[in-house]
C-alpha positions in Angstrom: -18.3 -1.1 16.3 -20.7 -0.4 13.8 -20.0 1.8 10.4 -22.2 3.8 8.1 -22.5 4.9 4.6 -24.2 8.2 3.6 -24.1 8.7 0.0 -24.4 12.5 -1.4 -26.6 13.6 -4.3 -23.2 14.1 -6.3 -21.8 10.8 -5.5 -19.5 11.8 -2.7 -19.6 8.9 0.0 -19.3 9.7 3.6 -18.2 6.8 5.8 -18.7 7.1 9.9 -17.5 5.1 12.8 -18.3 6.7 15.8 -16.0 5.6 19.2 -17.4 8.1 22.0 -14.5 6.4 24.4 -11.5 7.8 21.8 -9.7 10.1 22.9 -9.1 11.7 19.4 -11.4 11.5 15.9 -9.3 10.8 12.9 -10.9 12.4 9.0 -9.6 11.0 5.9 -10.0 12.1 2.2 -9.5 9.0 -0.1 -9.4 9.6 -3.7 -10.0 6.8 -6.2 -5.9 7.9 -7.9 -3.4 6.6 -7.9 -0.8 5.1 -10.1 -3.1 2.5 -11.6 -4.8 5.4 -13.2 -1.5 6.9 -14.9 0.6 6.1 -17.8 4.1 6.1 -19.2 4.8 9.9 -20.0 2.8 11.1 -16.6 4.3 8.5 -14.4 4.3 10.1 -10.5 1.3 12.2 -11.0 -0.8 11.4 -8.7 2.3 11.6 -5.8 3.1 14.9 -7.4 -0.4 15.9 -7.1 -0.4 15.2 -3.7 2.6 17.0 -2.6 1.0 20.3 -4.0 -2.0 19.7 -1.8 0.0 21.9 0.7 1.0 24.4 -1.1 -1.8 27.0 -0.9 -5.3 27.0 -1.4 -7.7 30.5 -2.7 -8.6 30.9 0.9 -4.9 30.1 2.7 -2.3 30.9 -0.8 1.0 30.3 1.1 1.9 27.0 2.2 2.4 28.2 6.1 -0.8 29.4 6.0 -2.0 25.5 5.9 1.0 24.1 8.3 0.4 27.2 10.7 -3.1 26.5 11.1 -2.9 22.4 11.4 -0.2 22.7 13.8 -2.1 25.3 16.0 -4.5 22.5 16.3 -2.5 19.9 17.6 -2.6 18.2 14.6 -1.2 14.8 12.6 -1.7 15.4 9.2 -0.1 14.2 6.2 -0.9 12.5 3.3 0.1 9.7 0.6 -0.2 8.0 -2.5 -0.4 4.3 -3.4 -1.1 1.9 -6.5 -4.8 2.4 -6.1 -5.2 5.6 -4.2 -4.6 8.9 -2.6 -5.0 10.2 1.0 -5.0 13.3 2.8 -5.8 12.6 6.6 -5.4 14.7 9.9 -6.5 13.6 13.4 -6.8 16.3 16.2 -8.8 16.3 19.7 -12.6 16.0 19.3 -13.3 19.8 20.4 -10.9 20.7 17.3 -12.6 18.7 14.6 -15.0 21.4 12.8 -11.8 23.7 11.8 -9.5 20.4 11.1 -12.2 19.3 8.5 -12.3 22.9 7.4 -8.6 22.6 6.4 -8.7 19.3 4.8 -11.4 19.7 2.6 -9.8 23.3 1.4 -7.1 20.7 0.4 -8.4 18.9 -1.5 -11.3 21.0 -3.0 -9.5 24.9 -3.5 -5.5 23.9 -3.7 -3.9 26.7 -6.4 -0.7 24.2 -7.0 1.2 27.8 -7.8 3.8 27.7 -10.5 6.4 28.7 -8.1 6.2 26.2 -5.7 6.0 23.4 -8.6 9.4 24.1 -9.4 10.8 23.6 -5.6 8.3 20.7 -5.0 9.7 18.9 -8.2 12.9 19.7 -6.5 12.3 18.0 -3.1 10.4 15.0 -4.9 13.5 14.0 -7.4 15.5 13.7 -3.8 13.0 11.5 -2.5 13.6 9.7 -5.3 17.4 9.7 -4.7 16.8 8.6 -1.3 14.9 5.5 -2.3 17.8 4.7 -4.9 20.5 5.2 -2.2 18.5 2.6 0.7 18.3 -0.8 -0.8 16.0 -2.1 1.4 13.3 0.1 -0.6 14.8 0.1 -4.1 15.1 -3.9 -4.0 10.7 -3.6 -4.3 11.2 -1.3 -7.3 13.2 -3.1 -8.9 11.1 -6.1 -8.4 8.1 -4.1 -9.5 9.4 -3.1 -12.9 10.6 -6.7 -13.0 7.5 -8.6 -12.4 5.0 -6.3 -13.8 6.9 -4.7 -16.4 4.4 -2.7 -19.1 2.2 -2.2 -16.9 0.8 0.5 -14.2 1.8 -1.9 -11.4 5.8 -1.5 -13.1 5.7 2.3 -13.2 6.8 3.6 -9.5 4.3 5.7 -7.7 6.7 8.1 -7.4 7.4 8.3 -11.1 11.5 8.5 -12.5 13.2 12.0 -12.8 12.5 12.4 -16.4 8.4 12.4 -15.4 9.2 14.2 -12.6 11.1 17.0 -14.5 8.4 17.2 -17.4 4.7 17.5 -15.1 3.6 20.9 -15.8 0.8 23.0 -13.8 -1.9 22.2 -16.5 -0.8 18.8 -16.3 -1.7 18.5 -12.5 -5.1 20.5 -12.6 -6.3 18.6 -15.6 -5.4 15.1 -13.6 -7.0 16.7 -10.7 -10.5 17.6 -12.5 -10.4 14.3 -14.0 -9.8 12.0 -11.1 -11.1 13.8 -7.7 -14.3 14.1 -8.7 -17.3 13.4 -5.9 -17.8 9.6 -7.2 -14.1 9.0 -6.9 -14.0 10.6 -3.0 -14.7 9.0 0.0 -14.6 10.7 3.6 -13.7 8.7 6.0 -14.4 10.2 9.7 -13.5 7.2 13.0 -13.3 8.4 16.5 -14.8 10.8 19.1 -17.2 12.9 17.4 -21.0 13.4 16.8 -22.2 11.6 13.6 -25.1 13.9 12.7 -23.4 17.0 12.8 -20.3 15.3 11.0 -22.3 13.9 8.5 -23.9 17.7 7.6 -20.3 19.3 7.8 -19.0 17.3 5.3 -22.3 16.9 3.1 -21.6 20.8 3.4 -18.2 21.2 2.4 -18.4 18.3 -0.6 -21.7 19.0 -2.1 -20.5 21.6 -4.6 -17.9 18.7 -5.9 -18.6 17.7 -9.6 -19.8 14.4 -10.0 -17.7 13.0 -13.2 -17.8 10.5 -15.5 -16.4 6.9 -14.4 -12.8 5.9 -15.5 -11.8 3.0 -17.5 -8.5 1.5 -16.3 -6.6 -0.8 -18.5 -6.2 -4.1 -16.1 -2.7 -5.1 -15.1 -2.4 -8.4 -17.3 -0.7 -11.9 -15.8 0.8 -13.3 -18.7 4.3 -14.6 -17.1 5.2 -18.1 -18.0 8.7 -18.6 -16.7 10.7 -17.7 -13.6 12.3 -13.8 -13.6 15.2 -12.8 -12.3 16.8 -9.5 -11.7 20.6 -8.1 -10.4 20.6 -4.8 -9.3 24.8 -4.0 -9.1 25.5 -2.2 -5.9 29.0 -1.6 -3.9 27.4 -2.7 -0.3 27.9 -6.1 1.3 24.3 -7.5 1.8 21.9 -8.8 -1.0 18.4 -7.8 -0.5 15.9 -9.6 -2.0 12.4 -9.6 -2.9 11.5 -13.0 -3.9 7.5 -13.1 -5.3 4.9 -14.8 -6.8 1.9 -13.6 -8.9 -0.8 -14.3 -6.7 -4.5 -12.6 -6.2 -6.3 -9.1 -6.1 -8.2 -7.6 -3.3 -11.5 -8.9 -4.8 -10.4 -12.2 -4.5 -11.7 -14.6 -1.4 -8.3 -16.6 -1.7 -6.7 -13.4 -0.2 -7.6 -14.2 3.4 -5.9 -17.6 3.4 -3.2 -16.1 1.2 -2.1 -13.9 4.1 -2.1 -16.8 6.9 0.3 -18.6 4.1 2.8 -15.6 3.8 2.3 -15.9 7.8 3.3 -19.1 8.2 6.5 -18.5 6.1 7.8 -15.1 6.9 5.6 -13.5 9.6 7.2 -12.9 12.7 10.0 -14.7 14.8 8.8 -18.0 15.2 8.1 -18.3 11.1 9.5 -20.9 9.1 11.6 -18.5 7.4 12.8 -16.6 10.1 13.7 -19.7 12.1 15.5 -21.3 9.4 17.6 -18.1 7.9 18.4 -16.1 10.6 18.8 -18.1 14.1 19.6 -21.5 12.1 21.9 -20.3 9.2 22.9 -16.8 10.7 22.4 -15.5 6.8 20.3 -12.5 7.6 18.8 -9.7 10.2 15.4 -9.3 8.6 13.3 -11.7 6.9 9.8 -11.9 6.2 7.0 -12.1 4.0 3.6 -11.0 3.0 0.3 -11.0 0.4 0.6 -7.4 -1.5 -3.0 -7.3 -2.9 -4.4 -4.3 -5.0 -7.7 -3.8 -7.0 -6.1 -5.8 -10.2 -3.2 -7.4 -9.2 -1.3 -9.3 -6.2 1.6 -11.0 -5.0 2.9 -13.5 -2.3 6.6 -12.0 -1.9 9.1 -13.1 0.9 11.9 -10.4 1.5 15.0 -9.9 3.2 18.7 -8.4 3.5 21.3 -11.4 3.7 25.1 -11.6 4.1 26.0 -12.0 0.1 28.4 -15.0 0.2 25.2 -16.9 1.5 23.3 -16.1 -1.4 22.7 -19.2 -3.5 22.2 -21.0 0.5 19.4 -18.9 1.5 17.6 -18.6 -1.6 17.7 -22.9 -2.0 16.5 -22.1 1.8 13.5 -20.3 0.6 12.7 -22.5 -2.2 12.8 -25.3 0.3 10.1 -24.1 2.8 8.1 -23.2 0.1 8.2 -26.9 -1.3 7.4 -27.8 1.8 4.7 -25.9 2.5 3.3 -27.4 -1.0 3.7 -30.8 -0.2 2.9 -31.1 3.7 -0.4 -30.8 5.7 0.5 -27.5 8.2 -0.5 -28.9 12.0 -3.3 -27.2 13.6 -1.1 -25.8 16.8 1.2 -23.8 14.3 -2.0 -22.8 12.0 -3.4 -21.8 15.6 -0.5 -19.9 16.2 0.2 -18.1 13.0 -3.9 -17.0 13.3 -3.5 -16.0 17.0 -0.3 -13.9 15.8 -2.5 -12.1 12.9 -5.5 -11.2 14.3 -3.2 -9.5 17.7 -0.8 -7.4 15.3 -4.2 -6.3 13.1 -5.9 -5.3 16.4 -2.5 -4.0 17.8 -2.0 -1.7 14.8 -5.8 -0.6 14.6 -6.1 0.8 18.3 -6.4 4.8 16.8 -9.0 6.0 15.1 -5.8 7.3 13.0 -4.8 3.5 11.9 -8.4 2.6 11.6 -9.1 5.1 8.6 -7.2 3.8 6.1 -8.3 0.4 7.1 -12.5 1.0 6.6 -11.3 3.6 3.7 -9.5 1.3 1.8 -12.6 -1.8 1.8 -14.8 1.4 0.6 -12.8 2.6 -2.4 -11.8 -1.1 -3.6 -14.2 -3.5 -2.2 -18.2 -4.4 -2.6 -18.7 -4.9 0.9 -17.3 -3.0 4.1 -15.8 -5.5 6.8 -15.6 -5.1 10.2 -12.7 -6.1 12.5 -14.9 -8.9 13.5 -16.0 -10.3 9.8 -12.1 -9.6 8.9 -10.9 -11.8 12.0 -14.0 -14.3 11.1 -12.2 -15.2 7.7 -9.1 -15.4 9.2 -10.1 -17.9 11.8 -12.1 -20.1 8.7 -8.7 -20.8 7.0 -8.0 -24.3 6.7 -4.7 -26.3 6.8 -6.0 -27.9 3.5 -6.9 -24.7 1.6 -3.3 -23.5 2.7 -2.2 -26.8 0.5 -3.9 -26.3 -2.4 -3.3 -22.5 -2.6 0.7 -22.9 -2.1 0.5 -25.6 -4.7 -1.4 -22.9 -7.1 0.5 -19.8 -6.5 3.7 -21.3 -5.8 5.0 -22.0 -9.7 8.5 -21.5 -10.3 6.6 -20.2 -14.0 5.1 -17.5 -11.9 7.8 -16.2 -10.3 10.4 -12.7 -10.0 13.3 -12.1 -8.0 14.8 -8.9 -7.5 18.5 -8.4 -6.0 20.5 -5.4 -5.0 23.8 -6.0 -4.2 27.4 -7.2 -5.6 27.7 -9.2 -8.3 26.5 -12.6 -7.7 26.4 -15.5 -10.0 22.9 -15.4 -11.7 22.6 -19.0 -13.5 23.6 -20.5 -10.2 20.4 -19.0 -8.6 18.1 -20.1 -11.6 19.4 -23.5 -11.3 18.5 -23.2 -7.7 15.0 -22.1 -8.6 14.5 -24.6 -11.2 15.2 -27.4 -9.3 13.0 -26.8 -6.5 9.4 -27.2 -8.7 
């Protein structure tokens, strides 16, 4: 599976991967916005931004006119925003690709974001906000966010708060938009059934009138933590969820290849260490597990989970324990084998569609100096070595470097920095 880059005269960058056996092809705008590139008082612009996308264009001004025409394609389509980035994707059947592409780029290049439907959409998006508040399982990470990373882009939410929220205004949005979608801050990402020389002059159609821009300067998230955080979140429920992290690496970094097989080895899937020791040995929780977050300036090693709160203090020594262990003790090759074995299956598992496999070439493009293939990414999973796994656990895993984020009933807080104190 080969992949290839055609650069426009305006600085739009086209990136194909043709599969003639799919059964579908799969487009993807991916704008160089998101969060990273926002501040205090416009906090959620970039998410706002890419609500509006839908509602209306010059050519197609009512928002049915865009759903009415994507669904009489047979299409997925959607779109989200993250710390680094926004996307607007569809995927339809290959014979339907010329008029999906049509849509998606009227998106992105022609929306009218009219001042009646800003009012309704700012509406809708302060109730997503409520529904994040009312699950805990997704307000634990923003509370851990603001906690770990608090001053900073990476401590804003991508949503923004309902004060943001309430004060975006329509010249806000269109002077965002003309400052971050421009054509060097766009990639098009096209993977699936479709012919690559007639894509390629589509698109170089549709994008070429894009301005080209001036490059941004983004302040750096900064790493200056030097003792352990700790956060209580005061709900009426009877679980604690928790998101337990350490400050770790950025996308950029080499060390996030073996940083992944680590957070494997602790928290992913059922035969983890974590997930053996908390849920089928202690009974103290129904999900556990834990990952390497990496972004273009900033990462994090984080284990998570929802526990029964009387076992609080238990699990969290639990944690602290496998992660001392993991410092102190050579891994054996049959569970490194394993935890590999288990990584590359669920990364070709979830990249079967040219749908999944979008993001996943889009993403390298935007943030990364070199595109890798599914092979080169399995390659430097395979190369990680029990001993690197050693070093980097005793590296990232300081007690000094270190936030934990709890939503649930009161618990005793010095109890639980005793607990994380002892365990360095």
């Amino acid at each position: 599976m080969s992949c290839r880059l055609t650069k426009l005269k305006n600085g739009v960058t086209i990136l194909t991967v043709p599969q003639p056996e799919a059964l579908s092809v799969s487009v993807m705008i991916l704008a160089d916005a998101g969060s990273k590139d926002e501040n205090e008082k416009n906090s959620g612009i970039s998410h706002f931004l890419e609500h509006m996308g839908f509602k209306g264009t010059v050519r197609r001004p009512r928002t049915m006119d865009l759903s009415s025409e994507f669904d009489a394609l047979g299409a997925s389509y959607n779109a989200f925003t993250v710390h680094d980035s926004t996307a607007y994707y569809v995927t339809v059947i290959p014979d339907k690709i010329e008029p999906a592409v049509d849509l998606l780029a009227d998106m992105y290049l022609h929306s009218t974001y009219p001042e009646e439907e800003l009012s309704k959409e700012r509406g809708v998006i302060i109730e997503e906000i409520k529904l994040y508040e009312d699950q805990p399982t997704s307000f634990v990470w923003d509370v851990f966010s603001k906690l770990a990373y608090a001053g900073t882009s990476a401590g804003r939410l991508i949503i923004g708060d309902r004060e943001t929220v309430s004060n975006i205004t329509r010249e806000n949005l269109l002077a965002y938009r003309d400052k971050h979608y421009s054509a060097t801050a766009t990639i098009v990402i096209v993977v699936g059934n479709f012919d690559e020389e007639s894509m390629v002059k589509l698109l170089s159609e549709k994008f070429s009138s894009l301005l080209t821009g001036e490059k941004k300067n983004i302040k750096a998230v900064t790493e200056d933590q030097a003792e352990p955080r700790i956060e209580l979140s005061v709900r009426p429920i009877e679980q604690s969820h928790i998101v337990l992290g350490f400050k770790s690496v950025s996308l950029f970094d080499d060390r996030f290849y073996p940083l992944t097989v680590l957070a494997s080895v602790l928290g992913g899937g059922m035969s983890s260490r974590l997930f053996q020791k908390i849920r089928e040995e202690l009974g103290a929780a129904y999900y556990i597990g834990a990952g390497q977050f990496s972004h273009m300036d900033h990462g994090y090693l984080a284990v998570y989970s929802g526990v029964d709160a009387p076992k609080l203090n238990l699990v969290v020594g639990a944690i602290m324990d496998e992660i001392k262990k993991i410092k102190t003790e050579i891994i054996s090759e049959a569970e490194l084998r394993r935890v590999k074995d288990r990584l590359v299956g669920n990364l070709f598992l979830g990249l079967e569609t040219p749908s999944d496999q979008t993001y996943f070439y889009g993403e390298q493009a935007i943030l990364r100096e070199e595109i890798l293939s599914l092979k080169q990414y399995v390659e430097k999973i395979r190369a990680v070595t029990a001993e690197e796994l050693k070093t980097l656990a005793e590296e990232i895993f300081q007690p000094a470097h270190l936030s934990l984020a709890i939503v649930g009933p009161d618990c005793p807080l010095e109890e639980i920095k005793g607990i994380i104190n002892s365990a360095e």
